[in-house]
C-alpha positions, 0 to 999 in steps of 0.5 A: 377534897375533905377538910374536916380537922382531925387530932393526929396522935402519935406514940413513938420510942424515945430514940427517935424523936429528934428525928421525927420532930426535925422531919416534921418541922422540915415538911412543905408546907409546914406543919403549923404547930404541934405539941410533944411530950413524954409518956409511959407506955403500958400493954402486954408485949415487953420484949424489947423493954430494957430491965428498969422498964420490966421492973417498974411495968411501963416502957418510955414513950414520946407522944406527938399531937396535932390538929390538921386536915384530915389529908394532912394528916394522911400525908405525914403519915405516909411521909413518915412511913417512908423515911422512919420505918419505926416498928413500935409508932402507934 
């Protein structure tokens, strides 16, 4: 089995991260740390921006980072895939 480390980063909207960290702090085994913070998002697609981000250009993100084993890494995602179906996870 593969247990190269890898960087797991992911970029989610702001209303959904307390539920994504308390999942990730809840796995088994444990995620043994990782570091959030907020960020602005820039691209083309601003659709579902509110009006304060179609003014300033940039949408409200929240970024997660973790250091783990590549099938670690892989594991959260799926569980994440199931149990918060986000649209908008890069």
């Amino acid at each position: 089995m593969d247990q190269s480390l890898c960087k797991l980063t992911l970029v989610y909207p702001p209303d959904i991260a307390d539920h994504l960290v308390e999942l990730v702090l809840s796995m088994e085994p444990p995620v043994r740390g990782f570091t959030t913070f907020a960020a602005e998002g820039h691209g083309f697609d601003f659709s579902k921006a509110t009006v304060r981000e179609r003014v300033r250009g940039c949408v409200e993100r929240c970024v997660l980072m973790a250091v783990m084993p590549r099938p670690r890494a892989s594991q959260l995602l799926e569980v994440l895939r199931r149990k918060i179906p986000v649209p908008h996870m890069a």
